[in-house]
SEPALUM-309393 format. One line per 5 residues: number of its first residue (from 1); their letters; for each residue x, y, z of C-alpha. Coordinates in nm, 3 decimals, decimal comma. Example, Ala and Ser with C-alpha at 12.3 -4.5 7.8 and 13.67 -1.06 7.14 Angstrom:
BEGIN
1 = AS = 1,230:-0,450:0,780  1,367:-0,106:0,714
REM end
This chain:
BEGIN
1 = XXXXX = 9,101:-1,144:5,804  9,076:-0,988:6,162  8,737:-0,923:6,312  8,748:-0,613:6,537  8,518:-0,567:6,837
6 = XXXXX = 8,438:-0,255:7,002  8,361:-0,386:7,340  8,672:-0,317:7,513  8,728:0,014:7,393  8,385:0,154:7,470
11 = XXXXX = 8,420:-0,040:7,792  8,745:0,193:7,827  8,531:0,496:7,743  8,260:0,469:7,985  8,447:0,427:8,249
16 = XXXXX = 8,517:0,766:8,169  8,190:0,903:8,176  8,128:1,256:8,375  7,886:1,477:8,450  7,936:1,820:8,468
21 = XXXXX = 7,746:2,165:8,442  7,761:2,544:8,420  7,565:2,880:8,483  7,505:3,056:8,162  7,429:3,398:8,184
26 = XXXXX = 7,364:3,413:7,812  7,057:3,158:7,858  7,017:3,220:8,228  7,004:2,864:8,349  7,208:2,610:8,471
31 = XXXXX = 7,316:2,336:8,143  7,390:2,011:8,235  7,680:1,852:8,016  7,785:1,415:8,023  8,153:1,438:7,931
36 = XXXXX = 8,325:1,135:7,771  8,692:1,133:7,783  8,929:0,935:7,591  9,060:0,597:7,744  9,399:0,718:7,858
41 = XXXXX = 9,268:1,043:7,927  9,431:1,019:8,283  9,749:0,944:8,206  9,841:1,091:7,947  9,870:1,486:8,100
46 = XXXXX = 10,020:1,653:7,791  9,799:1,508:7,506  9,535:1,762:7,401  9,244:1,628:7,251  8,929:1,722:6,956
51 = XXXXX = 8,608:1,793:7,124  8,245:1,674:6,974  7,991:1,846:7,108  7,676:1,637:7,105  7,353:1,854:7,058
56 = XXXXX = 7,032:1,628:7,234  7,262:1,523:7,467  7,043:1,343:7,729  6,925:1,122:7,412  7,219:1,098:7,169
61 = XXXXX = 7,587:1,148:7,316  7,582:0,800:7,518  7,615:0,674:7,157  7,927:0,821:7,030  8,183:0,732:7,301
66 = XXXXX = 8,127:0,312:7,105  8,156:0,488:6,791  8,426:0,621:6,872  8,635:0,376:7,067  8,553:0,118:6,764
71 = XXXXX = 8,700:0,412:6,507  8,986:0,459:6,749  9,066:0,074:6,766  9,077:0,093:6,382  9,306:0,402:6,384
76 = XXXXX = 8,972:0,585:6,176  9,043:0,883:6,389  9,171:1,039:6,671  9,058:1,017:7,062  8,819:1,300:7,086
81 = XXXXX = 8,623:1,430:7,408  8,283:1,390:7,386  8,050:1,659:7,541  7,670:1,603:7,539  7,467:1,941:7,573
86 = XXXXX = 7,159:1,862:7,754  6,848:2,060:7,710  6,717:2,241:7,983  6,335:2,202:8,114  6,178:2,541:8,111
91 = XXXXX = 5,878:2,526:8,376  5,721:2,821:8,248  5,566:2,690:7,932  5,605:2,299:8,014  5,862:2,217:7,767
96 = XXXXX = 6,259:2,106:7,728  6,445:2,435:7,573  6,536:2,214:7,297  6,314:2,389:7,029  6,405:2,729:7,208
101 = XXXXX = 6,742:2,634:7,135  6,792:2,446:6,796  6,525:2,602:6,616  6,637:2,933:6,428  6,306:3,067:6,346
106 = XXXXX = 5,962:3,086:6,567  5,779:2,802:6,486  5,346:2,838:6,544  5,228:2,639:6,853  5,604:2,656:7,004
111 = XXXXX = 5,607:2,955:7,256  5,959:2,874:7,258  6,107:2,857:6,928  6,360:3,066:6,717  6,643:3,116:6,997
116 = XXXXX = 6,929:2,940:6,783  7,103:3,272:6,778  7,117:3,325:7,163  7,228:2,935:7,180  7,483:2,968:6,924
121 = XXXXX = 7,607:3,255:7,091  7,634:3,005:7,409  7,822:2,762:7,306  8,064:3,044:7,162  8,117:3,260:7,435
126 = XXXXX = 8,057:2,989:7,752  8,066:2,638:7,709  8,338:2,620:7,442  8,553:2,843:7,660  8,434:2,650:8,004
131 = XXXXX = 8,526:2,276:7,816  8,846:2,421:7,682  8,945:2,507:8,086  8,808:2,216:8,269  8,965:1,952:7,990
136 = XXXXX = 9,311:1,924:7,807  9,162:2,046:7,469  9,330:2,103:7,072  9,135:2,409:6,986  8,929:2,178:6,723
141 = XXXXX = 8,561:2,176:6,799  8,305:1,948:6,602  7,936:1,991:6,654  7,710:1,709:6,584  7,346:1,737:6,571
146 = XXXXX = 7,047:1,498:6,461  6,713:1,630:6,360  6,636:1,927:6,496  7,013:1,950:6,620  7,099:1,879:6,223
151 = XXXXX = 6,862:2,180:6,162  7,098:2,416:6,376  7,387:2,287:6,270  7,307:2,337:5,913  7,176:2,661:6,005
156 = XXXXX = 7,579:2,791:6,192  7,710:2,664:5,851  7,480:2,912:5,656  7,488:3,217:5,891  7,871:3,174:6,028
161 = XXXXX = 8,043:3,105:5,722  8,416:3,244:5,893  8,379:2,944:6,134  8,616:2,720:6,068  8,490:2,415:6,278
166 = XXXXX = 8,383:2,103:6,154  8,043:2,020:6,182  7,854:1,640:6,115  7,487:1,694:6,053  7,268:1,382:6,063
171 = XXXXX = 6,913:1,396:5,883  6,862:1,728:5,879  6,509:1,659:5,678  6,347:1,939:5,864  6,532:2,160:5,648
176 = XXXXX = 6,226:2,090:5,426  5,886:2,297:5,463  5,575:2,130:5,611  5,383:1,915:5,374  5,678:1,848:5,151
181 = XXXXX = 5,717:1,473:5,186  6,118:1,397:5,254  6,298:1,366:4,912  6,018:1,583:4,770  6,089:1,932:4,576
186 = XXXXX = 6,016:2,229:4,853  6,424:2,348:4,897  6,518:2,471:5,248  6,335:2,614:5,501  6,372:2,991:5,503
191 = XXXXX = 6,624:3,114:5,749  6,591:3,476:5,850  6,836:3,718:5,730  7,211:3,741:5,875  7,241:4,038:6,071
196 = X = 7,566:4,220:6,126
REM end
């Protein structure tokens, strides 16, 4: 039996850390973006690789490039770019654009809730396009989000059925309306309707 550590491939993968950004016109603001690339990224020129985006990304993307390296090691999957979205402080109201962003409906006592639409629109029509440019990219985009970020994932898999993405959603329990305790009856929260 062979034990397998991750160490040296994640130590592979962080030395291929970057940070990047863009001007959305969509959101109008500047998003900030930590791009992990593959070990071998460099010299390998004609190898096109996945992308997971990383919703949350000041707080959650730094953990997938070990993840990753480990299920690389293993042959588990493929090399994949990593792309952590970072939410964007909006000095107006005092608070990140995260539940702006993520949240699909307005929320009471969040001025900024119930924008998931603009951001979905976002990542469609700017920063998928601006990664697929900048990087050496398959086409094949995965979008992983926790919480909140599981809440708009879930939410492009119900209102974009034609995608044809994958997606990873990880607890996604805010699905459930307040006061239902998690694993209790209550069924998903109520999305609005699907326009167009």
């Amino acid at each position: 039996m062979a034990l397998v550590s991750a160490a040296s491939p994640a130590s592979r993968l962080e030395a291929q850390e970057r940070a990047d950004s863009l001007h959305s016109k969509i959101l109008d603001e500047q998003r900030f973006l930590q791009v992990y690339l593959p070990a071998g990224y460099d010299s390998s020129a004609a190898r096109k690789y996945d992308v997971v985006y990383v919703l949350d990304g000041e707080m959650l993307a730094r953990f997938l490039p070990p993840i990753a390296a480990f299920e690389e090691s293993n042959e588990l999957m493929p090399p994949v770019i990593v792309v952590g979205i970072k939410n964007a402080f909006v000095p107006s109201v005092g608070q990140s654009s995260r539940e702006r962003d993520l949240l699909p409906a307005h929320v009471e006592d969040s001025p900024l809730s119930g924008g998931a639409d603009t951001f979905a629109k976002f990542l469609k029509d700017e920063l998928i396009p601006f990664i697929a440019r900048r990087y050496r990219t398959s086409g094949t985009n995965i979008l992983f989000g926790h919480s909140y970020g599981g809440l708009f994932t879930v939410y492009l898999l119900l209102t974009q059925p034609t995608r044809s993405e994958p997606a990873q959603c990880a607890r996604a329990d805010c699905l459930r309306p307040p006061g239902v305790p998690a694993g209790g009856e209550g069924g998903l929260l109520h999305l609005p309707p699907r326009s167009g």
